[in-house]
C-alpha positions as CSV (number, residue, x, y, z in Angstrom):
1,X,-18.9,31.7,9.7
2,X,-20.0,29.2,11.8
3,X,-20.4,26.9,9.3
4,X,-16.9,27.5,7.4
5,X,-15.3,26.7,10.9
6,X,-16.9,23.2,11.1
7,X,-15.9,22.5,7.5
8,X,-12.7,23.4,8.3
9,X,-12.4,21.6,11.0
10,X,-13.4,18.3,9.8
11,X,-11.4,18.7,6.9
12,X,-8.5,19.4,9.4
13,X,-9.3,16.0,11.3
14,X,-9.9,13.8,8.3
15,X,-6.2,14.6,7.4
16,X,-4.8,13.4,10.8
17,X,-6.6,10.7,10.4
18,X,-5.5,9.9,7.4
19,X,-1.9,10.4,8.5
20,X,-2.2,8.9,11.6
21,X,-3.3,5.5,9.7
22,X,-0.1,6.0,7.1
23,X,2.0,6.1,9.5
24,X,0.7,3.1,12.1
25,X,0.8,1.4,8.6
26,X,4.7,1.8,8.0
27,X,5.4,1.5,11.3
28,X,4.4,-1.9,10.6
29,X,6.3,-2.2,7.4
30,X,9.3,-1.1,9.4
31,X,8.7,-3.8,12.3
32,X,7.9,-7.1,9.7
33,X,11.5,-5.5,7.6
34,X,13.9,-5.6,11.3
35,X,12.3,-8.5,12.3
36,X,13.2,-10.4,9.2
37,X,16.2,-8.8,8.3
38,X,18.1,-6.8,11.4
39,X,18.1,-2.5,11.6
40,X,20.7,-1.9,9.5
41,X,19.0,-0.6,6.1
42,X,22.4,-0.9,4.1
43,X,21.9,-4.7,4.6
44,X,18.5,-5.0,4.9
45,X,16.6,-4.1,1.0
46,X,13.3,-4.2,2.8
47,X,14.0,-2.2,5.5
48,X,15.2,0.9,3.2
49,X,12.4,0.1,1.1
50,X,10.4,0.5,4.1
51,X,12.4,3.7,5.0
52,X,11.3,5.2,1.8
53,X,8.3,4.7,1.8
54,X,7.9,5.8,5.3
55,X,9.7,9.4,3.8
56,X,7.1,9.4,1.1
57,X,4.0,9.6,3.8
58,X,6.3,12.6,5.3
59,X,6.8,10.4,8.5
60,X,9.6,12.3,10.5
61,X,12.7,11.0,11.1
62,X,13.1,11.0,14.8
63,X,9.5,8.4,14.3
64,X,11.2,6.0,12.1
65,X,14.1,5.6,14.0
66,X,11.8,5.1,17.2
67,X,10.2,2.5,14.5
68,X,13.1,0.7,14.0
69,X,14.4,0.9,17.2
70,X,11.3,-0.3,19.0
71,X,10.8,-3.2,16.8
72,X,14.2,-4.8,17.9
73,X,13.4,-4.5,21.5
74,X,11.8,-7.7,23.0
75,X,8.6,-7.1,23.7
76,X,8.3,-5.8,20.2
77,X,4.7,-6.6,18.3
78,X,4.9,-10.0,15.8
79,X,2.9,-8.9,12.9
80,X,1.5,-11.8,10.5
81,X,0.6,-10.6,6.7
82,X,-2.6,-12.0,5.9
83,X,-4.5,-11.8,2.5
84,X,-8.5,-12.0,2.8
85,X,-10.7,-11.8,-0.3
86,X,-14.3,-11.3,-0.9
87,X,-17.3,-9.2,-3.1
88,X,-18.6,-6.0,-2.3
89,X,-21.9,-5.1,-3.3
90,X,-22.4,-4.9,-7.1
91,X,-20.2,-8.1,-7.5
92,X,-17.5,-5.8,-7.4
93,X,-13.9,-8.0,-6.0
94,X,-12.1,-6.9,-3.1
95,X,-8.7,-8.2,-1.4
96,X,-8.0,-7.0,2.3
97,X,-4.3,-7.0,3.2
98,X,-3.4,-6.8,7.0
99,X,-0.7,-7.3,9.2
100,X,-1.8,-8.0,12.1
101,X,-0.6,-9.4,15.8
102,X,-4.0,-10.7,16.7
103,X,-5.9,-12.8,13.6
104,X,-8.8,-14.0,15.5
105,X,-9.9,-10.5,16.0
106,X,-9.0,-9.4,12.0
107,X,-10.5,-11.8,10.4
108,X,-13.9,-10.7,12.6
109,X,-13.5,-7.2,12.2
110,X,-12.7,-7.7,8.1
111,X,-15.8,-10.3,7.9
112,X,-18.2,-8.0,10.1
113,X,-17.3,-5.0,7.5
114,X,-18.1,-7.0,4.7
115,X,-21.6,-8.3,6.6
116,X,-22.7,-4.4,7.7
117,X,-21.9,-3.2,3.8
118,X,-23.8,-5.6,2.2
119,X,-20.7,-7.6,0.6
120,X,-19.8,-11.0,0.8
121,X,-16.6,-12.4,2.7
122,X,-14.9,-15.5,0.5
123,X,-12.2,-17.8,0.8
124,X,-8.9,-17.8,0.0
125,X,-8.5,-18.0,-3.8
126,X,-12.1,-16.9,-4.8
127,X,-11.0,-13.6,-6.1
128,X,-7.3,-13.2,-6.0
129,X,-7.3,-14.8,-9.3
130,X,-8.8,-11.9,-10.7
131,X,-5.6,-9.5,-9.6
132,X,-1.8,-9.6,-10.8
133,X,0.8,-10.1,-8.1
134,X,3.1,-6.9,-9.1
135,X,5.8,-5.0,-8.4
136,X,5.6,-1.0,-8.4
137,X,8.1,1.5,-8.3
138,X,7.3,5.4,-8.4
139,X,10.1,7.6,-8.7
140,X,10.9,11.0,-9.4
141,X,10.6,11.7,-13.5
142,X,13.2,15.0,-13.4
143,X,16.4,14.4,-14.8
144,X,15.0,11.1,-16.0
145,X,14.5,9.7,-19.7
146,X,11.4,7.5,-19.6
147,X,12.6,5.6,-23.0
148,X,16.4,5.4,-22.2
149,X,15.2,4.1,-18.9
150,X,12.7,1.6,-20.0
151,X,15.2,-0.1,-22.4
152,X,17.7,-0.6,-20.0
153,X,15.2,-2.3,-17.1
154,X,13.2,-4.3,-19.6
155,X,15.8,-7.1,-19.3
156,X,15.6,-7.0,-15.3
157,X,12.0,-7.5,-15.3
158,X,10.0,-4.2,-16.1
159,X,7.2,-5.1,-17.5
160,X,5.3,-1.5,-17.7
161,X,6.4,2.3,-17.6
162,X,3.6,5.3,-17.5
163,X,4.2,8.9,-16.7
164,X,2.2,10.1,-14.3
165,X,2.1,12.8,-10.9
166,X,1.5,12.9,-7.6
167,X,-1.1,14.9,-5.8
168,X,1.7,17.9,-5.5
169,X,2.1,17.6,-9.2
170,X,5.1,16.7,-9.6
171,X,6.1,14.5,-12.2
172,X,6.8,10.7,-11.6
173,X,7.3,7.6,-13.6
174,X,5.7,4.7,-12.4
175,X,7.2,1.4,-13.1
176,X,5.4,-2.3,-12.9
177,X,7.0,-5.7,-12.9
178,X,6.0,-9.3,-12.0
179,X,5.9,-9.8,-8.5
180,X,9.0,-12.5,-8.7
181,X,11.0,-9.8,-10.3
182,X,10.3,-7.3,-7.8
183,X,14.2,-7.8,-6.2
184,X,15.5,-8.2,-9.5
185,X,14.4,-4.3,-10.6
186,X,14.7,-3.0,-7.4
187,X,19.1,-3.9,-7.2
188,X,18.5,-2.9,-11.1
189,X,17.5,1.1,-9.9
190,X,20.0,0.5,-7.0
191,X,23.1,-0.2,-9.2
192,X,21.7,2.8,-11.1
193,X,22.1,5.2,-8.7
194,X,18.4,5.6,-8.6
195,X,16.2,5.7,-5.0
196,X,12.2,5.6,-5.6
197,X,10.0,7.5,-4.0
198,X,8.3,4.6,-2.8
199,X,8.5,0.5,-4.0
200,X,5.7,-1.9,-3.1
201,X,4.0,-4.9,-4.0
202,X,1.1,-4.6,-5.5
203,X,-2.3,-6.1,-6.2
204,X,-3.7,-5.1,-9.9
205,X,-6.8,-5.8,-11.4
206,X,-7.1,-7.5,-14.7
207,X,-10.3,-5.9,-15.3
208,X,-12.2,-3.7,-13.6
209,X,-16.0,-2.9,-13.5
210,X,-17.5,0.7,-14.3
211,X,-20.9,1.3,-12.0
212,X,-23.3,4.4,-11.4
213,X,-22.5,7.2,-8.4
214,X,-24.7,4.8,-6.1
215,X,-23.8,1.5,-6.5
216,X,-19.8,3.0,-6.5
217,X,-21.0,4.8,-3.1
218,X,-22.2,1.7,-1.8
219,X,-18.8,-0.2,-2.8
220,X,-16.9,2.8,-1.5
221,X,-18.5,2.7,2.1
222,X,-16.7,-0.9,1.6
223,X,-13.5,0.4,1.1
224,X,-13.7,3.4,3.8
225,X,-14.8,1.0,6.5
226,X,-12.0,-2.2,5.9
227,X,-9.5,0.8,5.3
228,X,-10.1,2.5,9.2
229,X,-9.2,-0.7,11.0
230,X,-5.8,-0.8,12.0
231,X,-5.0,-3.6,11.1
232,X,-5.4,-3.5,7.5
233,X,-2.7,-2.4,5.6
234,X,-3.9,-1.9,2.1
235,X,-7.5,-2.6,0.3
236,X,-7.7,-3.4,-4.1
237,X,-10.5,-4.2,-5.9
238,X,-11.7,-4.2,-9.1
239,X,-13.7,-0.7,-9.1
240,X,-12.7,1.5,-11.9
């Protein structure tokens, strides 16, 4: 019984953990959209796009209006996007975005993570040019027809369409462009009437590597490690 408590437990405080660091992560997303663009999401595409996705994580309302609200006050937190790229072990290519106030102290807490897991800490361009700039949409697939809809984005920049579902199971349809077009599809959906679920820019592999269950566990520890500091946004790598 004992036992089965502590599980439980765990399991319990893993979750808030993991929610806790989706929601300090649009939080930010929400800060860098006012800052550039005002707190009014009907003229401000990044901001509702940061809004949604904010929705998507199940971040309550009253928390992304205190979001928005805090990050037009004037003591407000500058945060600065910064890419950093490097191997894990097994040669496997990893990209480290952040948004951070502070880049003296994330570029030593990214580079000590890569040192303590074994990996390798590069410079700029030494691994980005094995990952796609993108685009990616996911929205809701109900009441939606995948083909009818892929015709009629293709000419605003769509590039890929796959059926898919989130961890609930329901249905979505996932949609990938270039990463120049990503305005061009998302005023595309808009003028259709359609809101995604979520809309980001993404960083996909062109090829990724298949490895045993330890050298994945080693890459994974990797992962886990860049992914707990707050002020990294969003890890990809080339891991199948």
């Amino acid at each position: 019984m004992g036992r089965m408590f502590e599980k439980r437990k765990h399991t319990m405080f893993a979750r808030w953990d993991r929610m806790a660091k989706a929601f300090t992560r649009c939080g930010k997303e929400i800060t860098i959209a006012v800052k550039a663009g005002g707190d009014d999401p009907s003229s401000n595409p990044t901001l509702r796009r940061a809004i949604q996705n904010a929705r998507s994580q199940n971040m309550p309302k009253d928390k992304i209006e205190s979001a928005i609200k805090k990050a037009m006050g004037v003591d407000s937190t500058n945060y600065e996007t910064l890419i950093y790229e490097g191997y894990a072990p097994h040669g496997v290519a990893v990209l480290v975005e952040t948004a951070t106030d502070n880049p003296t102290r994330t570029v030593a807490n990214v580079r000590l993570a890569f040192k303590k897991c074994d990996g390798n800490m590069g410079t700029t361009g030494s691994v980005s040019f094995m990952f796609e700039h993108q685009g990616l949409f996911h929205l809701k697939a109900e009441g939606l027809d995948a083909e009818e809809l892929e015709l009629e984005l293709i000419d605003h920049g769509l590039e890929e369409l796959e059926q898919d579902e989130t961890e609930e199971g329901v249905a979505i349809l996932v949609l990938r462009c270039g990463f120049t077009d990503f305005n061009n599809l998302a005023v595309a959906l808009e003028e259709m009437g359609i809101e995604p679920i979520k809309s980001e820019t993404d960083y996909n592999p062109s090829n990724v590597m298949e490895l045993g269950e330890d050298a994945t566990t080693d890459v994974l520890k990797l992962i886990d490690r860049l992914e707990q500091d707050d002020d990294v946004q969003r890890v990809f790598h080339t891991l199948a």
